[in-house]
SEVOTI-556939 format. One record per residue (C-alpha): x, y, z; residue in three letters. Coordinates in nm, 4 decimals, always signed. Example, Ala and Ser with C-alpha at 12.3 -4.5 7.8 and 13.67 -1.06 7.14 Angstrom:
2
{{+1.2300 -0.4500 +0.7800} ALA}
{{+1.3670 -0.1060 +0.7140} SER}
This chain:
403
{{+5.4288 -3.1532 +5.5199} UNK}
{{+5.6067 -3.4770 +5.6105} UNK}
{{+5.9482 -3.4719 +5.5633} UNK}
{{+6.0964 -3.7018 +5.3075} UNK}
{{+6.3432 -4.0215 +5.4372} UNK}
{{+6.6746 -4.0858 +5.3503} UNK}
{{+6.9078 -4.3346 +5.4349} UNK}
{{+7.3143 -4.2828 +5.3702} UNK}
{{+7.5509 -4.4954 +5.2697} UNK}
{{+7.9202 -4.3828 +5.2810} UNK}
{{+8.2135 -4.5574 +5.3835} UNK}
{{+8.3632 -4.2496 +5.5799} UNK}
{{+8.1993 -4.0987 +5.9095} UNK}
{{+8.2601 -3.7220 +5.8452} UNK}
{{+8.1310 -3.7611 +5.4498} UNK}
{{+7.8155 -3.9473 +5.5846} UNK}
{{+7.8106 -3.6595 +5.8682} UNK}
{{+7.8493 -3.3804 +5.6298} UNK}
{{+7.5643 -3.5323 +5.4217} UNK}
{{+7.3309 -3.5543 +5.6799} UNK}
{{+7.4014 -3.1814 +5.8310} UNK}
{{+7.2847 -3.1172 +5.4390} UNK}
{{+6.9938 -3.3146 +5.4796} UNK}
{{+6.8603 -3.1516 +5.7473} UNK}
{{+6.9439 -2.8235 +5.6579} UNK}
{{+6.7336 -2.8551 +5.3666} UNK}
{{+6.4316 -2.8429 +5.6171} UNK}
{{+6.2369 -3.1161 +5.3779} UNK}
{{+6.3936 -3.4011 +5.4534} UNK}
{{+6.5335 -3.6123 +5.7464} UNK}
{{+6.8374 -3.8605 +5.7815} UNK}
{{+6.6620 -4.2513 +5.8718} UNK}
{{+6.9471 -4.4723 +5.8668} UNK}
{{+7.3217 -4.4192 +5.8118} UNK}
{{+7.5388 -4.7300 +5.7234} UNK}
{{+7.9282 -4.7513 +5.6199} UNK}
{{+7.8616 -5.0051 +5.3599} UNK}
{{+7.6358 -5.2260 +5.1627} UNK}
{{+7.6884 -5.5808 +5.1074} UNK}
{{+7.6236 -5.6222 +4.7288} UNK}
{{+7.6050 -6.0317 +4.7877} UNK}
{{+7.4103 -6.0757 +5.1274} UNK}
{{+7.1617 -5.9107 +5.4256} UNK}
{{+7.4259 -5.8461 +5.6592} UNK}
{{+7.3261 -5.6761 +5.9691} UNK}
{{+7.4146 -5.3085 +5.8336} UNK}
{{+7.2003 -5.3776 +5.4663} UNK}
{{+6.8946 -5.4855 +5.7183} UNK}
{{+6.9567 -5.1509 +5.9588} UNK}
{{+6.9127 -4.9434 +5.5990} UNK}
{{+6.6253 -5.1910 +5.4379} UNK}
{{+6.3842 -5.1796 +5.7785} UNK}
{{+6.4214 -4.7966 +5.7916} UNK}
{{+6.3034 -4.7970 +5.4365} UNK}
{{+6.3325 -4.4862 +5.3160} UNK}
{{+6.1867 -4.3079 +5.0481} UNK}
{{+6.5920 -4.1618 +4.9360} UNK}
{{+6.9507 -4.3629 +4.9528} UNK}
{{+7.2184 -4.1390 +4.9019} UNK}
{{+7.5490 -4.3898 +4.8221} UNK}
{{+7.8557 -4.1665 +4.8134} UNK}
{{+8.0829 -4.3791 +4.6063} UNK}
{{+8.4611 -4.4464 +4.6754} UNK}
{{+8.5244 -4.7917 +4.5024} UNK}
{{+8.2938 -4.7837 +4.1628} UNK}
{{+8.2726 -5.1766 +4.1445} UNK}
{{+8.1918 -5.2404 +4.5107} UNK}
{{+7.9157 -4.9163 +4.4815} UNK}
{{+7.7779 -5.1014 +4.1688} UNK}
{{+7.6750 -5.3754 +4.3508} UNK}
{{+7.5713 -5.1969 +4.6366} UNK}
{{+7.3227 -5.0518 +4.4234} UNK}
{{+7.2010 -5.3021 +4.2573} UNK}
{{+7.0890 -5.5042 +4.5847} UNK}
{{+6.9740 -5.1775 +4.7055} UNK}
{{+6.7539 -5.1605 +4.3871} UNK}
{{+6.6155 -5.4515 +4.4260} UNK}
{{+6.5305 -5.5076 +4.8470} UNK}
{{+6.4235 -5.1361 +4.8221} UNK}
{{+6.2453 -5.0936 +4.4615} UNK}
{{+6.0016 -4.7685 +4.5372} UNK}
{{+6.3400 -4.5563 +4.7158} UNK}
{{+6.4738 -4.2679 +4.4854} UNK}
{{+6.8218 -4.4080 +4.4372} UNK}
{{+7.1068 -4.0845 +4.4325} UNK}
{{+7.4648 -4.1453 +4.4118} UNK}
{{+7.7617 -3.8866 +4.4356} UNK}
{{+8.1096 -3.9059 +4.3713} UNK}
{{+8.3712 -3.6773 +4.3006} UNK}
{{+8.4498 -3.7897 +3.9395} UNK}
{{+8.2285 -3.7521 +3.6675} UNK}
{{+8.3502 -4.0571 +3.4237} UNK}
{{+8.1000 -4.0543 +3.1522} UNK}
{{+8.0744 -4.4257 +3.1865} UNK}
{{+8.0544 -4.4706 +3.5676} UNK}
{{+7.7145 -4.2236 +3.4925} UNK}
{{+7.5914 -4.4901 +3.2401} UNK}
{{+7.6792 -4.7867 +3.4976} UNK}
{{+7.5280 -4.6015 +3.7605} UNK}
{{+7.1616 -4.5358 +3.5529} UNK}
{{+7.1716 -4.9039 +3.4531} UNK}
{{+7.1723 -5.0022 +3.8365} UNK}
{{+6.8924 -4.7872 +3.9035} UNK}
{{+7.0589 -4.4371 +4.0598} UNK}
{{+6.7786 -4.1890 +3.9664} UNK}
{{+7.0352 -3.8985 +4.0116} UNK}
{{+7.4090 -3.7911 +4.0976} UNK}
{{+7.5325 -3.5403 +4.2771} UNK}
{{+7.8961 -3.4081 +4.2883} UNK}
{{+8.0781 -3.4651 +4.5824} UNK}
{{+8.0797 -3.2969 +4.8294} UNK}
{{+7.7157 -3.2220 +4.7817} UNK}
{{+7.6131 -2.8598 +4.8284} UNK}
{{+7.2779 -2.8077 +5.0056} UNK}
{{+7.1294 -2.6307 +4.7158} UNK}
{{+7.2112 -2.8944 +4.4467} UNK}
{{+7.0469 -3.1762 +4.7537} UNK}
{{+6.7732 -2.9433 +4.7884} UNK}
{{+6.6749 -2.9354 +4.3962} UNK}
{{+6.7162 -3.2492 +4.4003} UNK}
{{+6.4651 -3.3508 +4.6485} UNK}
{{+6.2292 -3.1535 +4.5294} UNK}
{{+6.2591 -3.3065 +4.1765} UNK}
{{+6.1385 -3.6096 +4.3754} UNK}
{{+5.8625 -3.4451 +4.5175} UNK}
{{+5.7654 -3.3464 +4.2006} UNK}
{{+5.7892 -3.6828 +4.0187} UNK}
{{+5.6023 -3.8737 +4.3337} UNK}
{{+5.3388 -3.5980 +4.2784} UNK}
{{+5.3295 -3.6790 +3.9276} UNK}
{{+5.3400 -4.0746 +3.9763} UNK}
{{+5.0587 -4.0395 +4.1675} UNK}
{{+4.8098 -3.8674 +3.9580} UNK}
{{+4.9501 -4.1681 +3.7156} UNK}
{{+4.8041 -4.3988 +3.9888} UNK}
{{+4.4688 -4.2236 +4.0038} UNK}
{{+4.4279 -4.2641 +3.5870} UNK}
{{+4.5070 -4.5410 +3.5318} UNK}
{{+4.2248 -4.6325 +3.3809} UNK}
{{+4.2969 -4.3471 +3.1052} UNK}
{{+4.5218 -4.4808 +2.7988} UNK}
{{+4.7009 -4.2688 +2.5728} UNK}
{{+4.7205 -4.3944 +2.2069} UNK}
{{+4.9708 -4.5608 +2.0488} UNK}
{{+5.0340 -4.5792 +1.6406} UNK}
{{+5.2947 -4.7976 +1.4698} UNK}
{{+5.4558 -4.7024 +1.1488} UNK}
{{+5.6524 -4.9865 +0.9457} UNK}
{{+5.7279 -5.0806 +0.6221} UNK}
{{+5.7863 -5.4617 +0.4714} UNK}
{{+6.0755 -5.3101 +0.2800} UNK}
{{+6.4017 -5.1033 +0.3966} UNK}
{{+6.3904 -4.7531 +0.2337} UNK}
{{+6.0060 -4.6927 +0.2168} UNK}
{{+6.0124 -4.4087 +0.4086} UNK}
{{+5.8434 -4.5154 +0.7382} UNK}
{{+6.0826 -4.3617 +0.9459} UNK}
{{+6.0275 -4.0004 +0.7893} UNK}
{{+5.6896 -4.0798 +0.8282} UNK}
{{+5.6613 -4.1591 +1.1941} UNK}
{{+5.8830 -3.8722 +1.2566} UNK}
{{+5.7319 -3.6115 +1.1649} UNK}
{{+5.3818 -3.7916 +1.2972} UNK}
{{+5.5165 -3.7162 +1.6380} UNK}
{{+5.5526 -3.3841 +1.5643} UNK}
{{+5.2702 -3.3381 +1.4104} UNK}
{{+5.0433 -3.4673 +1.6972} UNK}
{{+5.2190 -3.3053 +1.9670} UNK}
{{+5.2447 -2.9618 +1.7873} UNK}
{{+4.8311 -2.9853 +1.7229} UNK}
{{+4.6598 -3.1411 +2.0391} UNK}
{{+4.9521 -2.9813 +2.2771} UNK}
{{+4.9739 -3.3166 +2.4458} UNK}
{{+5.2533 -3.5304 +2.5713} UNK}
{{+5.4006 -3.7390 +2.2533} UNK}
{{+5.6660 -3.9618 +2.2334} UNK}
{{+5.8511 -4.1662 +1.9634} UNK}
{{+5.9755 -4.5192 +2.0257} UNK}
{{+6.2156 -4.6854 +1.7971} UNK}
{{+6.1996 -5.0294 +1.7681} UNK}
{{+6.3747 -5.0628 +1.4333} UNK}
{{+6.6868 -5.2885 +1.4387} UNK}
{{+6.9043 -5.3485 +1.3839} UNK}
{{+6.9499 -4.9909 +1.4284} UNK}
{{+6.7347 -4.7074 +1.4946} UNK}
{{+6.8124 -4.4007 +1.2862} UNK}
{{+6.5150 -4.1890 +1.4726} UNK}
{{+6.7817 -4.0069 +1.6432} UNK}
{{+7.0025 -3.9143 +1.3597} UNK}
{{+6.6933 -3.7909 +1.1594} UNK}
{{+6.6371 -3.5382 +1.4657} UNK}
{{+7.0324 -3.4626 +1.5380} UNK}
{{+6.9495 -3.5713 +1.8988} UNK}
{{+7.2733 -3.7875 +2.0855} UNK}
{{+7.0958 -3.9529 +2.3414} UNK}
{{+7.2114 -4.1017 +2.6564} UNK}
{{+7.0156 -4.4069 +2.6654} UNK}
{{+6.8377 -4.5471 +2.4046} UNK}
{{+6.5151 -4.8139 +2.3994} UNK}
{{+6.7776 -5.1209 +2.5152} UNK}
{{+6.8037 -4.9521 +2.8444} UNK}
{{+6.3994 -4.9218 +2.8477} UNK}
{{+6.3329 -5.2779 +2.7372} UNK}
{{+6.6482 -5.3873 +3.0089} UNK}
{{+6.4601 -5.2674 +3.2893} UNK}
{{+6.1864 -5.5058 +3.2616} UNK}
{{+5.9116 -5.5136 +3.5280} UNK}
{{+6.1241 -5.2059 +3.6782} UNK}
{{+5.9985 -4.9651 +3.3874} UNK}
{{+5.7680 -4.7353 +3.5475} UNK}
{{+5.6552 -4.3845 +3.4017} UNK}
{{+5.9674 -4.1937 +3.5701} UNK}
{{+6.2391 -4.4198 +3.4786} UNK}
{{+6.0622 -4.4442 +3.1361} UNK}
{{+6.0877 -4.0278 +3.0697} UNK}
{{+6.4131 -4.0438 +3.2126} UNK}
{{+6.5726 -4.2360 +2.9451} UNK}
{{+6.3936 -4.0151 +2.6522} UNK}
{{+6.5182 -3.6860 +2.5058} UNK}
{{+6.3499 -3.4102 +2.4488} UNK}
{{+6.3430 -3.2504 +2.0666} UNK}
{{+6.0927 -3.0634 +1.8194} UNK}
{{+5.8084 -3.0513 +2.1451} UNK}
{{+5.8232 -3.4580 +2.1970} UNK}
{{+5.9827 -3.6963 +2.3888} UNK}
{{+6.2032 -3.9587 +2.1911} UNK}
{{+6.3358 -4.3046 +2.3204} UNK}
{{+6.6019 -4.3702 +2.0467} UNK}
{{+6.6568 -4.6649 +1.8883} UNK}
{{+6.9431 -4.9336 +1.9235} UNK}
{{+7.2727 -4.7916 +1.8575} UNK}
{{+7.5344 -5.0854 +1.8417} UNK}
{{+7.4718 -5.4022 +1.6524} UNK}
{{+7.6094 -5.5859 +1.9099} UNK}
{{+7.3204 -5.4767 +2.1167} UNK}
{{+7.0114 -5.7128 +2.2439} UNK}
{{+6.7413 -5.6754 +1.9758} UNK}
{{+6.5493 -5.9403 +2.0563} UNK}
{{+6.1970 -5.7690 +2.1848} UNK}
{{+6.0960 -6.0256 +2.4181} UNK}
{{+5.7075 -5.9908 +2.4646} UNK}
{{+5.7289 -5.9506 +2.8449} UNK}
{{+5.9500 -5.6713 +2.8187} UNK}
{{+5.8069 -5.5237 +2.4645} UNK}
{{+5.4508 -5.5415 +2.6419} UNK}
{{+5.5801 -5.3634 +2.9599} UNK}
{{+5.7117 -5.0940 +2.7344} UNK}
{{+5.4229 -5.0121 +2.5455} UNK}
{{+5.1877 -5.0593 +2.8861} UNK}
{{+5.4032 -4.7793 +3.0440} UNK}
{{+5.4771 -4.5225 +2.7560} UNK}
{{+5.0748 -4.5647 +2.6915} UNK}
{{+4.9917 -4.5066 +3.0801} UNK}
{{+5.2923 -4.2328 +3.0590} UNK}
{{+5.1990 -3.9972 +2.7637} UNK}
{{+4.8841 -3.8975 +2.5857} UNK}
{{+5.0266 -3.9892 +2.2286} UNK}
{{+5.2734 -4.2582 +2.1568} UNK}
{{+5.4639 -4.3119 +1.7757} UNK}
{{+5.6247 -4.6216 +1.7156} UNK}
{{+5.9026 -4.7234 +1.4779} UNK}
{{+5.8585 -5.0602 +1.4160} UNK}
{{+6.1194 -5.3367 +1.2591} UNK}
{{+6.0362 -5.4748 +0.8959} UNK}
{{+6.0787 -5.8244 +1.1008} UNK}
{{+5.8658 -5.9191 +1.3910} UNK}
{{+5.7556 -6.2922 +1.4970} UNK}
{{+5.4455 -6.3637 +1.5573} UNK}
{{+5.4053 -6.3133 +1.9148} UNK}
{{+5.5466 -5.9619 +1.9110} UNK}
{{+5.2853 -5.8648 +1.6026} UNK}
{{+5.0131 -6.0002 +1.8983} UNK}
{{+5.1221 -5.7402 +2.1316} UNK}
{{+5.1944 -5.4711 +1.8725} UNK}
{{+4.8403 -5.5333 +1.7514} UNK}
{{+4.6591 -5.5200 +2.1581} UNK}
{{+4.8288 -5.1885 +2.1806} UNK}
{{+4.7853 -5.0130 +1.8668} UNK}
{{+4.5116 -4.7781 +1.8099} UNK}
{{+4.6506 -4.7826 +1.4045} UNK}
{{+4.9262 -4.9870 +1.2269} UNK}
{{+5.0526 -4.8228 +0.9424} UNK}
{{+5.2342 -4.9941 +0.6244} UNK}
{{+5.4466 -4.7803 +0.4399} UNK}
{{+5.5480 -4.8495 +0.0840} UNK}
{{+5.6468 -4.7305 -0.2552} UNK}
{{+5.5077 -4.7809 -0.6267} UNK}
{{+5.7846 -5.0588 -0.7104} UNK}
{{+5.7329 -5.3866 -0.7384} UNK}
{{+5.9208 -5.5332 -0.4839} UNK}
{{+5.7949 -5.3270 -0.2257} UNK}
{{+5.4464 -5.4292 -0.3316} UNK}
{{+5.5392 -5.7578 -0.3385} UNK}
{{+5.6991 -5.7544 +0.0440} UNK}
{{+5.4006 -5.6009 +0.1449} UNK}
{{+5.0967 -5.7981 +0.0029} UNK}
{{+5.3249 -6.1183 +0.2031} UNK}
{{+5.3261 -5.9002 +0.5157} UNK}
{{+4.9323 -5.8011 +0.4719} UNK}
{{+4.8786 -6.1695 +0.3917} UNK}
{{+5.0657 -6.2071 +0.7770} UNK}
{{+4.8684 -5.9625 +0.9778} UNK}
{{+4.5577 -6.0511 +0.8645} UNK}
{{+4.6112 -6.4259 +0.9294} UNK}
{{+4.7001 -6.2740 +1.2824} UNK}
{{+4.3494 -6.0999 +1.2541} UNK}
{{+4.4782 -5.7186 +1.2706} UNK}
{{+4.4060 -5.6138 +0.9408} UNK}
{{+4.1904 -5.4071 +1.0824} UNK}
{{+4.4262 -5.2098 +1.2565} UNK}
{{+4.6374 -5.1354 +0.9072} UNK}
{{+4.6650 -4.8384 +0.6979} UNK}
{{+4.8105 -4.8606 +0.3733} UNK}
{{+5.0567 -4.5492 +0.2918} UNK}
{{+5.1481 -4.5241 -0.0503} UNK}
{{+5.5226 -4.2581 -0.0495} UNK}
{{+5.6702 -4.0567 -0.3168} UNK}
{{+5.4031 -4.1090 -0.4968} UNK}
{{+5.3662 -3.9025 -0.8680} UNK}
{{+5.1223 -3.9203 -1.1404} UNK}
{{+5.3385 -4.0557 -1.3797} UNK}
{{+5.4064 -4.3782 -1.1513} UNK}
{{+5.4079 -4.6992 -1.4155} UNK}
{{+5.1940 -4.8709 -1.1325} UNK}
{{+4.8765 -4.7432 -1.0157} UNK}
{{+4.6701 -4.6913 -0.7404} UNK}
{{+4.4194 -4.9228 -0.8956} UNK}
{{+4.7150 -5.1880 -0.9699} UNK}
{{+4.8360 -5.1693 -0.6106} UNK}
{{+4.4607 -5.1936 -0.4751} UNK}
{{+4.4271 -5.5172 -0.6912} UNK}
{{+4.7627 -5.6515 -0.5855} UNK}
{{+4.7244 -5.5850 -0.2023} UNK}
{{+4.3770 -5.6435 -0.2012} UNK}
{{+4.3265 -5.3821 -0.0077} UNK}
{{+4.2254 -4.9919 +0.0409} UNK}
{{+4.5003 -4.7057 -0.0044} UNK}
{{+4.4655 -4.5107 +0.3009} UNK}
{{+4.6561 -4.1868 +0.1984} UNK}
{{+4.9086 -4.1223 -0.0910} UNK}
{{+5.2129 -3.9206 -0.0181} UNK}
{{+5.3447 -3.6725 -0.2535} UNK}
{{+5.7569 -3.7604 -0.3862} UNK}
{{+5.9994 -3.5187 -0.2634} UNK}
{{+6.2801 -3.7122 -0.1676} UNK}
{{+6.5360 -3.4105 -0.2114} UNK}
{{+6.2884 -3.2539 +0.0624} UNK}
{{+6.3405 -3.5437 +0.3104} UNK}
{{+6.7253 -3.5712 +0.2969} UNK}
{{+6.7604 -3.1788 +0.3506} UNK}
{{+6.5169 -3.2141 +0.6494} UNK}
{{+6.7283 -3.5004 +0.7523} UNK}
{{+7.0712 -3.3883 +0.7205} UNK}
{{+6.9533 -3.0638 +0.8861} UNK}
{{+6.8130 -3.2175 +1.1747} UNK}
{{+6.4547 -3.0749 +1.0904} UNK}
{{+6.0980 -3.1702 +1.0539} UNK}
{{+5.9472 -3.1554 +0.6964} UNK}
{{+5.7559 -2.8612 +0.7468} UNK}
{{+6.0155 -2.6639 +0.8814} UNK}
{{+6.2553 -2.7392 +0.6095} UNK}
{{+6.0693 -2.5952 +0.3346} UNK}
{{+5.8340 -2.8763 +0.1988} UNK}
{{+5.6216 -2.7681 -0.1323} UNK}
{{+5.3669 -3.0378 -0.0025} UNK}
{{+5.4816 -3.3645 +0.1469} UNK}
{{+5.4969 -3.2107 +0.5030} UNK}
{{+5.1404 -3.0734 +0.4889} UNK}
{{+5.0104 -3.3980 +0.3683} UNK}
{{+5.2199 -3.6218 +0.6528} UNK}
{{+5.0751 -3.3619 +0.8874} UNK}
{{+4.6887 -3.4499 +0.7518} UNK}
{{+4.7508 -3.7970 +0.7942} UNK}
{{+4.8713 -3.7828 +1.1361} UNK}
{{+4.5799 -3.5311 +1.2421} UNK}
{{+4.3181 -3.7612 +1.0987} UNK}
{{+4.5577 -4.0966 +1.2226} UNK}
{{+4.5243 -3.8973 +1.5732} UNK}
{{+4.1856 -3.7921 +1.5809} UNK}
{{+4.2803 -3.4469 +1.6149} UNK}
{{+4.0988 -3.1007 +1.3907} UNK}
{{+4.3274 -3.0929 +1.0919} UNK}
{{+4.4498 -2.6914 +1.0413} UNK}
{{+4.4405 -2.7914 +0.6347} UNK}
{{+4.0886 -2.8766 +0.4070} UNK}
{{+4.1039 -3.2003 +0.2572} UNK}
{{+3.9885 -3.0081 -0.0190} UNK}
{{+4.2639 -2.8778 -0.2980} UNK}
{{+4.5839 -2.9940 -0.3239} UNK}
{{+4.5407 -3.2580 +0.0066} UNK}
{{+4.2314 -3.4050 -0.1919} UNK}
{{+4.5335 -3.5223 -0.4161} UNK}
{{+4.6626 -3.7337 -0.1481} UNK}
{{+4.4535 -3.8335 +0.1371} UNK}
{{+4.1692 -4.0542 +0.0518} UNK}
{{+3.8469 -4.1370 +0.1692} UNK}
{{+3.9038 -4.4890 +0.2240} UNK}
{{+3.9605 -4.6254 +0.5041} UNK}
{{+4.2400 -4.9149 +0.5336} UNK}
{{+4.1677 -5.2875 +0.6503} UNK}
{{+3.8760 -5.2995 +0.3534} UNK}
{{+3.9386 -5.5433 +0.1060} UNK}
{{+3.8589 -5.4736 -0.2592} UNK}
């Protein structure tokens, strides 16, 4: 096997010597280039000795934070497909967020031990591997389904949620759940997960976004991946298209199954790229008037934008003593209830406050139906009959047909 490349960076000799005796003692890997410094501003004659060796790892042992920062982010940019590692002997929680943002893959403590180096590099073995069998299916698309509502409180966020669950507990596949909602995402909290980086990282990394960077800023939780949502609301929630589009592309190329959490407001452009990527859009609401109302405007929107064929009416906590009926809402949207959802909102704030999926946290029947839907939303063999009490609440109609 060829051995992998890797260029050092380190201001002092002996630490740049003692990381390449590491190198090589790994037996995988061999030392290309070894430089005292980076010029974060310009191609001075030690940057080009490191960029024409061009090595597959940089290793930046960091002294002065600032100065390393910029280091790596020319490095980043003249050598984009390089594994970026840094190491340093502190651990400051927020030098490890800096040093993400500038695109270091990994860190290692300093002075790095052969066998944390050695894990390391075979992590990127691993992950090149697994890039490349991207590469070679390409041409294979997961799917992608967006849940929103046109009115704060619907529900949409329980119900893409435990979608994601759903779908990755039956096909066994790789699912993740995007949160796009803003101005914050709540995704998170519903799960009890404290990411690390959330989907303003993602959307920050632009044309950079591959499929490992992407997994690297989700969390793991419940058997799926999630990419939590914007946590401060001083945070860039814009969505540009370029960037929202480059999202999707990857997390679609990335994993078999993707959920999304969309924001009640979206322009017009972003519904057009929402709409190229989804597989299903649906629009949660609730028997009340004003959500009825918000949501006959947004239907109104999407199909002007000609993806009313993509929607799926949800109708939440419903009962059968609702003042409104299905036949009311029908009338009002002018179009077909997809599935009706059973009301137990007690259910939804235990599962929530518990960090728990519906059907873990004791659901009489709202978690069984959610479950249908997203086995039927999915394509996958449902484990429950439509028959009996799920013939109260999924329908036969599909959505997107007018009545």
């Amino acid at each position: 096997m060829k051995k992998i490349s890797v260029g050092i960076v380190a201001a002092s000799k002996e630490t740049a010597e003692g990381i390449k005796a590491q190198i090589t003692q790994t037996g995988v890997a061999t030392a290309v280039a070894q430089v005292s410094e980076v010029s974060g501003t310009s191609m001075n004659w030690s940057t080009r000795q490191l960029v024409e060796a061009d090595p597959q790892i940089v290793i930046v042992h960091i002294d002065d934070s600032a100065a390393a920062l910029q280091a790596l982010q020319f490095l980043h940019a003249a050598l984009p497909n390089a594994r970026l590692l840094a190491t340093a002997s502190t651990t400051d929680p927020q030098l490890m967020m800096d040093l993400m943002r500038a695109g270091v893959r990994e860190f290692l403590p300093s002075p790095v031990s052969q066998d944390g180096l050695l894990q390391a590099l075979k992590r990127h073995i691993s992950e090149t591997t697994r890039a490349a069998a991207h590469t070679q299916t390409r041409g294979k698309r997961g799917k992608l389904y967006c849940v929103m509502s046109a009115k704060h409180g619907s529900g949409a966020t329980t119900v893409a949620v435990n979608m994601a669950g759903t779908i990755a507990e039956r096909s066994g596949q790789r699912t993740v759940l995007v949160d796009l909602d803003r101005p914050l995402g709540d995704t998170a909290a519903y799960l009890n997960v404290k990411p690390n980086f959330t989907v303003a990282d993602a959307l920050a990394a632009g044309s950079r976004l591959d499929s490992v960077l992407l997994e690297s800023y989700t969390q793991a939780s419940h058997g799926f991946q999630i990419l939590a949502g914007f946590r401060e609301h001083s945070a860039d929630t814009s969505l540009p298209t370029d960037k929202l589009s480059q999202l999707l592309e990857v997390s679609q190329t990335t994993f078999d199954h993707t959920v999304v959490d969309l924001p009640t407001n979206l322009d017009e452009a972003q519904f057009k790229v929402i709409t190229r990527y989804s597989s299903a859009i649906l629009v949660v609401l609730t028997p009340e008037l004003p959500a009825i109302w918000r949501t006959e405007r947004l239907l109104t929107y999407l199909s002007n934008l000609h993806a009313a064929d993509k929607v799926r009416i949800v109708l939440n906590r419903s009962t059968r003593s609702d003042e409104i009926s299905d036949s009311d809402i029908e009338r009002l949207l002018r179009m077909s209830l997809y599935c009706k959802l059973p009301n137990e909102y007690g259910t939804c704030i235990k599962a929530i406050n518990s960090g728990s999926l519906l059907e873990s946290a004791n659901s009489k029947h709202l978690g069984k139906a959610i479950a249908a839907l997203a086995s039927d939303i999915a394509g996958l063999p449902g484990t429950d009959s439509r028959r009996g009490i799920l013939g109260l609440f999924l329908k036969p109609s599909m959505g997107g047909n007018n009545v």
